[in-house]
Structures are given as structure tokens and as C-alpha cells.
C-alpha positions, 0 to 999 in steps of 0.5 A: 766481930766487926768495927764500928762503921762511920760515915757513908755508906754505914749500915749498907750490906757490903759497904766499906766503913768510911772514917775521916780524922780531923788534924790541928797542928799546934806550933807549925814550925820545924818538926810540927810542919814535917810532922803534918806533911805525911798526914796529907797522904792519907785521904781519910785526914782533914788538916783543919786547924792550924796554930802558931805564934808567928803570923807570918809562918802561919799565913804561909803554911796556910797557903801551903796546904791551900795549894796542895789540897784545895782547901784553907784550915782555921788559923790561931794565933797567940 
């Protein structure tokens, strides 16, 4: 049996299921922002909210990930 295609491309004869996850990071600091880093080496997650307390780091992580993928996620505060 097969799993389940998600994305482009389902149904069609030969095609390759296409699945895209979707990563918010609570608390950014420390061992959250080592944590995330790996995930933006895989092409099928999208790092699109981030969450922290401190305004600042949460400005300049967004800024970050800006710069490495070319894309801003939503930005929560306390």
C-alpha cells in the first residue's frame, strides 16, 4: 500500500508525493534556535512563525532566517 500523496503532482501516474511542514518555534533562544537551524536544510519545512519574549532576539532571528531563506516568518510576542 502506498501513503498518501500530499501536494503537486497527487494523483498523477509516477509522480512523487510532495509534503511541506510547517515549523513555529516557541522561545528562540538557546537550544530552540539550535534546534531550528537543521530544519532549514530540509526543503519540504517552512519555518513560518516564531515566538519569544525578548523583542529584540525575535527581531534579529527573524532577520536571520530573512537572510538564509528569503522569506520573514509571523513574529509573536508576550
Amino acid at each position: 500500500m502506498e501513503p498518501p500523496s500530499v501536494g503537486p503532482g497527487c494523483g498523477r501516474k509516477g509522480s512523487r508525493p510532495v509534503i511541506l511542514f510547517r515549523l513555529g518555534a516557541i522561545g528562540i533562544t538557546g537550544m530552540e534556535r539550535a534546534n531550528v537551524r537543521p530544519y532549514l536544510k530540509i526543503t519540504q519545512v517552512e519555518v513560518t512563525s516564531l515566538c519569544d519574549v525578548d523583542r529584540d532576539e525575535l527581531a534579529m532571528r527573524a532577520k536571520e532566517l530573512l537572510e538564509m531563506i528569503g522569506s520573514a516568518p509571523t513574529l509573536y510576542g508576550d
